[in-house]
C-alpha positions as CSV (number, residue, x, y, z in Angstrom):
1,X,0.0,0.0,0.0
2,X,1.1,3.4,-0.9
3,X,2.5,5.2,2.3
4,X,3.6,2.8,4.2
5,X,6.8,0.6,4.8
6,X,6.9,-2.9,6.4
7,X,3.3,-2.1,7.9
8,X,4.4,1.2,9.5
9,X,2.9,4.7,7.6
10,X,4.7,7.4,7.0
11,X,3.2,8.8,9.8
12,X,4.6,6.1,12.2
13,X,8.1,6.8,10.8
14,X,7.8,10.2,11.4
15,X,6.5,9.4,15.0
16,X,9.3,7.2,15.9
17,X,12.4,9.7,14.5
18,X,10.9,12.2,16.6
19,X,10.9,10.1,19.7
20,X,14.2,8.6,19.5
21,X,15.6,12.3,18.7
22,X,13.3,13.7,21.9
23,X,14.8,10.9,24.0
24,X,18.1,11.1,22.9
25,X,18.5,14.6,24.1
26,X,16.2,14.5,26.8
27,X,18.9,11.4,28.6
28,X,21.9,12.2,26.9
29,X,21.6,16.3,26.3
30,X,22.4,18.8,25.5
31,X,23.9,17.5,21.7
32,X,24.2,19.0,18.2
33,X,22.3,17.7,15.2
34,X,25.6,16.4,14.1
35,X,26.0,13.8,16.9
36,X,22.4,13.5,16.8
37,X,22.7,11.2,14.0
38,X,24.9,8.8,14.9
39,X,23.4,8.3,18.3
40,X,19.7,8.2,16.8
41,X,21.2,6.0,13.6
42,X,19.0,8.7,11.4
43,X,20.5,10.4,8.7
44,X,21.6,14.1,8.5
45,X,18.5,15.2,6.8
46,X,15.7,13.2,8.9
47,X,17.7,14.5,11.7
48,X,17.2,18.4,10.0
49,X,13.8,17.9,9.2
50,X,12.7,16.9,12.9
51,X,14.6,19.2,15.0
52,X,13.3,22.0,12.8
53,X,10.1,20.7,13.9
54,X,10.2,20.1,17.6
55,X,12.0,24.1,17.3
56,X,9.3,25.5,15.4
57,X,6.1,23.9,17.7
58,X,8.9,24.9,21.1
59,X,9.8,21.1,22.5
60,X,13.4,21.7,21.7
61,X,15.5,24.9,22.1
62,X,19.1,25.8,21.8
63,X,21.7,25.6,24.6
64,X,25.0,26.9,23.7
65,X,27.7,25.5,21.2
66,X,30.6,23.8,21.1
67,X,33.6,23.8,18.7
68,X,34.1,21.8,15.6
69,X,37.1,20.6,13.9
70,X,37.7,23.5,12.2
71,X,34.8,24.5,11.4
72,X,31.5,26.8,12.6
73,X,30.7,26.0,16.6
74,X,28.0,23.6,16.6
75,X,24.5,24.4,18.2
76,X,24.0,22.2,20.9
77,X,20.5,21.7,21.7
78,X,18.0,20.6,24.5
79,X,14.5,19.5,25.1
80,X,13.0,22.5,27.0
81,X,12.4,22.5,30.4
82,X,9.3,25.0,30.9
83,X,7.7,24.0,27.3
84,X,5.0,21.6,29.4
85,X,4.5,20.2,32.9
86,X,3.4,16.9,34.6
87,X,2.3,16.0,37.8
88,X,3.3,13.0,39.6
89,X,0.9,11.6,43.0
90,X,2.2,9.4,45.7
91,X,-0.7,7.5,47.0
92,X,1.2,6.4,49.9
93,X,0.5,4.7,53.3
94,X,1.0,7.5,55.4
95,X,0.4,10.7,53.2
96,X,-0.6,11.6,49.7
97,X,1.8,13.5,48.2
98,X,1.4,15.5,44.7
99,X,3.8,17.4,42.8
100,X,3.9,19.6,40.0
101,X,7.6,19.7,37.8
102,X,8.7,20.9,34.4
103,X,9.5,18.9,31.7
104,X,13.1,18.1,33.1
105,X,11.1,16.8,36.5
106,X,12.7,20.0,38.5
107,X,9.9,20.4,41.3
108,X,7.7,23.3,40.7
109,X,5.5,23.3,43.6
110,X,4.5,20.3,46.2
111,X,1.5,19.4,48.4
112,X,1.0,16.6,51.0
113,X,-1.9,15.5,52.8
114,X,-1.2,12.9,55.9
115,X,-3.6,9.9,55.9
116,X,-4.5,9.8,59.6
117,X,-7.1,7.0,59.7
118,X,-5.9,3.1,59.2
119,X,-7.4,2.1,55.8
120,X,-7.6,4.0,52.9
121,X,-11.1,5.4,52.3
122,X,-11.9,5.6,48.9
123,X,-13.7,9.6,48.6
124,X,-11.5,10.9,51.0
125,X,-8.6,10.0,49.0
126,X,-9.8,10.9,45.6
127,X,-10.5,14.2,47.3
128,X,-6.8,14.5,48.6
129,X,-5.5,13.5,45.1
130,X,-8.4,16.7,43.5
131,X,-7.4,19.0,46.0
132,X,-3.7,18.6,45.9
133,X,-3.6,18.8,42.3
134,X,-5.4,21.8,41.9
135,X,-3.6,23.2,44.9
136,X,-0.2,22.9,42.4
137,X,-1.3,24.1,39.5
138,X,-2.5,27.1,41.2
139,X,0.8,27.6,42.7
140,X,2.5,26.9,39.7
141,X,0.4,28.9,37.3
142,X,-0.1,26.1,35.0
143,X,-2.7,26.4,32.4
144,X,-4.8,23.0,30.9
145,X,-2.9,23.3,27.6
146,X,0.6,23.0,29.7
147,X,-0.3,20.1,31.3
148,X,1.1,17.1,29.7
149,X,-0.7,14.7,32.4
150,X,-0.9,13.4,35.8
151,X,0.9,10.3,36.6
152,X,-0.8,8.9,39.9
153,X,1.4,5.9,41.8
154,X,-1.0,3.6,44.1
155,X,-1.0,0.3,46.4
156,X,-2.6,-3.0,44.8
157,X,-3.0,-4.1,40.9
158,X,-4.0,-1.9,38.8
159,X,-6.0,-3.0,35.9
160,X,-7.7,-1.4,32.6
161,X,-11.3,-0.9,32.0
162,X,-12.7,0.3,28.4
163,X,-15.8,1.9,30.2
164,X,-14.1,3.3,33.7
165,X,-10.0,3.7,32.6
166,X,-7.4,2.0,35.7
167,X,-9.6,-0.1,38.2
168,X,-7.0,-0.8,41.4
169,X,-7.3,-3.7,43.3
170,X,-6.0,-2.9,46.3
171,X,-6.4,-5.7,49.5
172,X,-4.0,-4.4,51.8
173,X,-5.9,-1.0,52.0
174,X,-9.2,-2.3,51.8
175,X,-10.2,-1.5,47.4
176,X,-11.8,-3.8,45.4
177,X,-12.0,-3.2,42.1
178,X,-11.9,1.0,42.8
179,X,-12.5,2.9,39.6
180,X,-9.9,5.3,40.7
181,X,-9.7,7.4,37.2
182,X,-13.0,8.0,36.7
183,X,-14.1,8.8,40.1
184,X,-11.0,11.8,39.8
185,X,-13.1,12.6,36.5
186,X,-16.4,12.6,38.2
187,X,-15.5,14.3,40.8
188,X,-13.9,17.2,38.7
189,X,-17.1,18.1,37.7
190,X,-17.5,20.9,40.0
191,X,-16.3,24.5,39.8
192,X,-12.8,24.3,41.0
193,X,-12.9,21.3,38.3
194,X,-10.1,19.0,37.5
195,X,-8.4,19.3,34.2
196,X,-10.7,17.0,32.2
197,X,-8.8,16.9,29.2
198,X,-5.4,16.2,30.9
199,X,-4.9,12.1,30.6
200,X,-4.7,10.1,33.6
201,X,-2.0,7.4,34.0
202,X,-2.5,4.9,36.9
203,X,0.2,2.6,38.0
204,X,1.6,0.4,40.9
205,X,3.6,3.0,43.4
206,X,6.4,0.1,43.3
207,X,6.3,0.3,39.6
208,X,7.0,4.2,40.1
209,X,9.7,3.2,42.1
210,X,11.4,1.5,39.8
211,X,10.9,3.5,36.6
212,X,12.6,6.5,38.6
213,X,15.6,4.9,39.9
214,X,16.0,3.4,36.4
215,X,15.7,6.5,34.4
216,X,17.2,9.1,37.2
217,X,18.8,7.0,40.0
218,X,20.6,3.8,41.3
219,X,19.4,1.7,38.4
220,X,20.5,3.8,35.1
221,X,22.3,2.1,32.6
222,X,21.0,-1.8,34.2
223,X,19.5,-3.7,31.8
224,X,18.4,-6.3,34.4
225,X,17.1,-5.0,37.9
226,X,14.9,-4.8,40.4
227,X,13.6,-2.1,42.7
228,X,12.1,-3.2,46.5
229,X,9.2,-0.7,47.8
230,X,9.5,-1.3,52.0
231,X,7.2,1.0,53.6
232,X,4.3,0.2,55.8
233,X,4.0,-3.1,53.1
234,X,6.3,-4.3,50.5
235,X,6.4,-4.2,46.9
236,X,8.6,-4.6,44.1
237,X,9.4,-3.6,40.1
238,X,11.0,-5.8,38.0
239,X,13.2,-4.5,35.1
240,X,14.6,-7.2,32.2
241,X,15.2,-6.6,28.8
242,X,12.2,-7.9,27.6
243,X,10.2,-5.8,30.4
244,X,12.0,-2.3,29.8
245,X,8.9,-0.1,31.5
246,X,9.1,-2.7,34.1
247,X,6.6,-4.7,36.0
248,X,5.1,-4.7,39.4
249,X,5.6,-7.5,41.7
250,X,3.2,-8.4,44.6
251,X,6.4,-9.3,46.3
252,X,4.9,-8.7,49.4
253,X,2.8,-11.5,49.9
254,X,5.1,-14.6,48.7
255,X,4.5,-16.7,51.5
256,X,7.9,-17.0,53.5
257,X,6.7,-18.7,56.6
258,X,3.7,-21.7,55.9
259,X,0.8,-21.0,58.4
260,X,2.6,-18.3,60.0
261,X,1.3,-14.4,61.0
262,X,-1.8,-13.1,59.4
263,X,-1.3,-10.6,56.8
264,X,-3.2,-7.4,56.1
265,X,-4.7,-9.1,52.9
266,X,-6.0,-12.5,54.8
267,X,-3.1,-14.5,53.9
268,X,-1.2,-16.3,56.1
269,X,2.7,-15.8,56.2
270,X,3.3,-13.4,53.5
271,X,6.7,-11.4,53.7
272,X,4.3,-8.6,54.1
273,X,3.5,-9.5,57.9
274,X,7.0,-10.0,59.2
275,X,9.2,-7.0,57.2
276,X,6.6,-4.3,56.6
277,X,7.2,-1.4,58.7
278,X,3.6,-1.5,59.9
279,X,3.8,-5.6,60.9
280,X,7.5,-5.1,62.2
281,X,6.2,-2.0,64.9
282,X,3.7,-5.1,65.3
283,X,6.2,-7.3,66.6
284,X,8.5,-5.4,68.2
285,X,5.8,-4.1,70.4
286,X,4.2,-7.9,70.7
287,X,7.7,-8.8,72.1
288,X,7.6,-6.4,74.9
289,X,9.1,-3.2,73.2
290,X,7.6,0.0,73.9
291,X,6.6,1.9,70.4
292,X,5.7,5.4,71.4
293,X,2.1,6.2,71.1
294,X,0.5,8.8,69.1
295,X,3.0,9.3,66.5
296,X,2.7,8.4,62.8
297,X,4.6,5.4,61.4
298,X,7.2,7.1,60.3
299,X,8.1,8.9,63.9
300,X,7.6,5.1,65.4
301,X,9.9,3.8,63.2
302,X,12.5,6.1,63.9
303,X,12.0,5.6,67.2
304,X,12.6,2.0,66.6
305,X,15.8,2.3,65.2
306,X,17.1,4.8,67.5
307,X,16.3,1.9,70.2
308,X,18.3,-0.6,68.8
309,X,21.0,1.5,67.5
310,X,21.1,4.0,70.2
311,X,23.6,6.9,69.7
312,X,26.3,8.2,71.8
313,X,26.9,4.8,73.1
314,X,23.7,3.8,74.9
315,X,23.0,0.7,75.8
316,X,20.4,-1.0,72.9
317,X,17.1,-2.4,73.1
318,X,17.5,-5.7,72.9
319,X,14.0,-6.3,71.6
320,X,14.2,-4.7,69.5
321,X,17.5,-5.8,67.7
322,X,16.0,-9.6,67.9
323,X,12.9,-8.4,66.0
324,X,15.4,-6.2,63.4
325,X,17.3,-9.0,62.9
326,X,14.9,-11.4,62.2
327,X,13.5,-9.3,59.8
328,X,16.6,-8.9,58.0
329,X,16.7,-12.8,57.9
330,X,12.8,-12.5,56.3
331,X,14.1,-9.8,53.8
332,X,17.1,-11.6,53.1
333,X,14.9,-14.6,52.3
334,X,12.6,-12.6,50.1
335,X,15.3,-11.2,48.3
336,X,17.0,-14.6,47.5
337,X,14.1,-15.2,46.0
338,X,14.1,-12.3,43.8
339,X,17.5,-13.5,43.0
340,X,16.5,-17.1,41.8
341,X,13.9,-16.0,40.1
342,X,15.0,-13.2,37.9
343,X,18.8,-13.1,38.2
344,X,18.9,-9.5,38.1
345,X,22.7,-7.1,37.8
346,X,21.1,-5.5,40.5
347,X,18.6,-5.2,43.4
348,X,18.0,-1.3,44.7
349,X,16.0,-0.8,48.1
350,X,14.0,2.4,48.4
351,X,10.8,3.5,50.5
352,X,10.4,5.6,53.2
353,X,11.3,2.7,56.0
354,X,14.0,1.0,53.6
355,X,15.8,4.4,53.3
356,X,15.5,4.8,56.9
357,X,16.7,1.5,57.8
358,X,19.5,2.1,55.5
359,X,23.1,1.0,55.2
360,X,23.3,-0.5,58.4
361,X,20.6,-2.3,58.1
362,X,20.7,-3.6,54.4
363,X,24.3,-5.3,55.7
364,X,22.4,-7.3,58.1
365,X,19.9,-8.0,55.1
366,X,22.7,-9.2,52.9
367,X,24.2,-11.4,55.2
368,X,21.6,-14.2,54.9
369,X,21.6,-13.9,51.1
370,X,24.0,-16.9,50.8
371,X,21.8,-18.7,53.0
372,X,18.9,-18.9,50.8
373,X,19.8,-17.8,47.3
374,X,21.3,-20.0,44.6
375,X,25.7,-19.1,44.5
376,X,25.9,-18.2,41.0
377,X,23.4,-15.6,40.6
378,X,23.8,-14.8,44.0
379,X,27.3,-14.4,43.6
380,X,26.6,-11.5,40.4
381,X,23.7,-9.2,41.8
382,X,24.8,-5.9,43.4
383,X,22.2,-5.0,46.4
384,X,22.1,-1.1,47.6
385,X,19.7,1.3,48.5
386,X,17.8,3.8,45.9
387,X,19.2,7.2,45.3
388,X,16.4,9.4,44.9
389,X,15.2,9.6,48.7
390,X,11.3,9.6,49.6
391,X,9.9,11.5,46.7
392,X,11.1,8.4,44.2
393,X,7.4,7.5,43.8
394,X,5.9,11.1,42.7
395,X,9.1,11.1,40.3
396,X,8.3,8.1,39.1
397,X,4.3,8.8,38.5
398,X,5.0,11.8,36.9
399,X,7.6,9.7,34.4
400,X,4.7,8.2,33.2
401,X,3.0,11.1,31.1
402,X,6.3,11.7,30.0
403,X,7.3,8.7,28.6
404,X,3.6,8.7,26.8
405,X,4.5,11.9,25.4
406,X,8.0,10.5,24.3
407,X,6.2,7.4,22.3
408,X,3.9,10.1,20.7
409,X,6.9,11.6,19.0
410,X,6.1,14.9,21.2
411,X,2.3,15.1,20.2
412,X,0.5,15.6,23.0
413,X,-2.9,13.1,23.8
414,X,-5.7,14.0,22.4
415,X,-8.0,15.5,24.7
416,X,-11.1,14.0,26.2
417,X,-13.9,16.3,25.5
418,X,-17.1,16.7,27.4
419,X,-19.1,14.4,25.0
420,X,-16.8,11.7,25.0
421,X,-16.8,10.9,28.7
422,X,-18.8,8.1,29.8
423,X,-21.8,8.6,31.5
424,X,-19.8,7.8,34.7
425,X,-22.6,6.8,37.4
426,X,-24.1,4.4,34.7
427,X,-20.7,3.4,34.5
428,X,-20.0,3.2,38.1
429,X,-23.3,2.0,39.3
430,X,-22.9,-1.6,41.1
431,X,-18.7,-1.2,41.0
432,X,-18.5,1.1,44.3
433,X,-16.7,-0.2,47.5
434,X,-18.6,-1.5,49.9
């Protein structure tokens, strides 16, 4: 057929030369248009025709020059920061957090909202997610046509729905089958709205995780990997070659101890209910330690850690060293595991309670490794902590409208209109948590 090439249109080659010239600079930038084209394998005039574009429609701008051999300085170029924004949402199990950043995810303007209650309820966490989102674009004076899209990180599975968009199936917190997207629609229907034509993109928080540390952090240039969520549950993304967006694990709940403690989601013995922070402030307490009362997680935690690795030279809590270090043995266990399974280059631990455990901690952790994890790929994998501290998750949500915007070729989505959303409490009607 006229116009197209191997099954792909014109328009598909054109898509894909503007992505892989977008991504290019956008990892590797700045660069001129004459290393361009050996790095994108395109030839000196695709690589003119595009950049003239993304110039022209404002994606790509110039950033200095650098000298030639002997001839003109070459214009280096860049994707531009301030051309578009995204917002990335943490919905954590302490806090929601939302953040607004640029194009070169530089933080424009941040909200949190602590989650006092145990469980998660449903409306009073899609009204967090509203009300922190408008709360940034307000700060950040960020018109609809700006917005490139909201990335939103959560606890469970997440699964698609042609009526409804992401469903999350979230035990541990008490969702089933939540039709998170378009209750954030629904409810945007009043005067201080939501951006309705913005796109929505739903994802495991662990999978967040590990998209961030792979593109920004610990995990850039693996090509095999996985990333450990441990905050008040567990989680984990992993990265291969043939999963390069990676894919979340329900790590959590591999059973590491038949018949053994209850979980949160019913199960019995998950790795969940020993090395969570929430089940390990559990234990320590059930064991005769004194948690302090009244304080988030978080605070407890600390306080944990301060017991059993007291500063100045204290004498330790030795409670609460036996229940740390028989959750190290349960983590090492889990993460031998990982290890047989996947043979990964490397294993990265992040979270708010795995970076506050930290080095000191992930040496116990690795010390049982041997123990329970086959020598060879044991003997190859690399295990250390994340590098992009507690906001890794927002990061990593808002890194997925980008990289949607990146497979577009720099065309934004299209834009829901008014007459194309569903009709959603048809849609809804029967599928509300109980």
């Amino acid at each position: 057929m006229a116009g197209q090439r191997n099954g792909r249109t014109v328009h598909d080659l054109r898509r894909e030369n503007r992505a892989a010239v977008l991504q290019r600079l956008y990892f590797e930038g700045p660069m001129s248009r004459f290393t361009l084209g050996p790095a994108t394998g395109l030839s000196s005039g695709s690589i003119s025709n595009v950049v003239a574009e993304l110039v022209t429609e404002g994606w790509v701008e110039e950033a200095g020059s650098v000298d030639s051999d002997g001839g003109r300085p070459r214009t280096l170029l860049r994707v531009a920061p301030g051309r578009g924004q995204l917002i990335g949402v943490d919905v954590g199990e302490t806090r929601v957090r939302v953040e607004l950043f640029d194009l070169s995810l530089s933080e424009l303007a941040r909200t949190e909202r602590p989650l006092t209650l145990k469980g998660h309820d449903v409306g009073g966490i899609v009204r967090h997610i509203r009300d922190g989102i408008e709360e940034v674009l307000g700060a950040g004076g960020v018109t609809e046509e700006g917005l490139l899209g909201v990335g939103i990180g959560v606890p469970g599975i997440v699964a698609r729905d042609g009526e409804v968009g992401a469903v999350v199936h979230g035990q541990t917190i008490g969702w089933n089958a939540v039709p998170l997207e378009s209750l954030l629609r629904e409810t945007g229907r009043g005067p201080t709205r939501l951006p309705a034509s913005a796109p929505y993109f739903i994802d495991n928080g662990a999978k967040t995780l590990g998209q961030a540390e792979m593109w920004f952090g610990a995990g850039r240039g693996t090509r095999n990997a996985v990333v450990v969520l441990f905050g008040s549950g567990v989680g984990a993304c992993v990265v291969t070659e043939d999963v390069e967006q990676g894919r979340a694990l329900e790590w959590g709940h591999l059973t590491v101890r038949v018949r053994g403690r209850r979980c949160r989601c019913g199960a019995l013995g998950c790795l969940e209910a020993y090395a969570g922070a929430e089940a390990l402030l559990e234990r320590w307490q059930e064991a005769g330690g004194r948690p302090p009362q009244g304080t988030d997680e978080e605070s407890a935690l600390t306080a944990m850690l301060g017991a059993a690795y007291p500063q100045g030279g204290g004498a330790a809590d030795p409670t609460a060293v036996a229940v740390l270090e028989e959750t190290a043995e349960y983590l090492g266990a889990g993460l031998a595991d990982l290890i047989n399974l996947f043979q990964p280059e490397r294993i990265l631990v992040g979270g708010w309670a795995g970076l506050q455990l930290g080095q000191r901690f992930l040496s116990a952790v690795k010390r049982y490794i041997p123990t329970y994890a086959l020598s060879y790929p044991a003997g190859r994998v690399a295990i250390d902590l994340g590098r992009l501290g507690p906001d890794a998750v927002t990061v990593g949500a808002a890194t997925l409208p980008l990289a949607d915007f990146f497979a577009r070729g720099g065309r934004r989505a299209a834009p829901v209109r008014e007459a194309e959303l569903p009709g959603w409490q048809t849609a809804l009607e029967g599928r509300q948590p109980s």
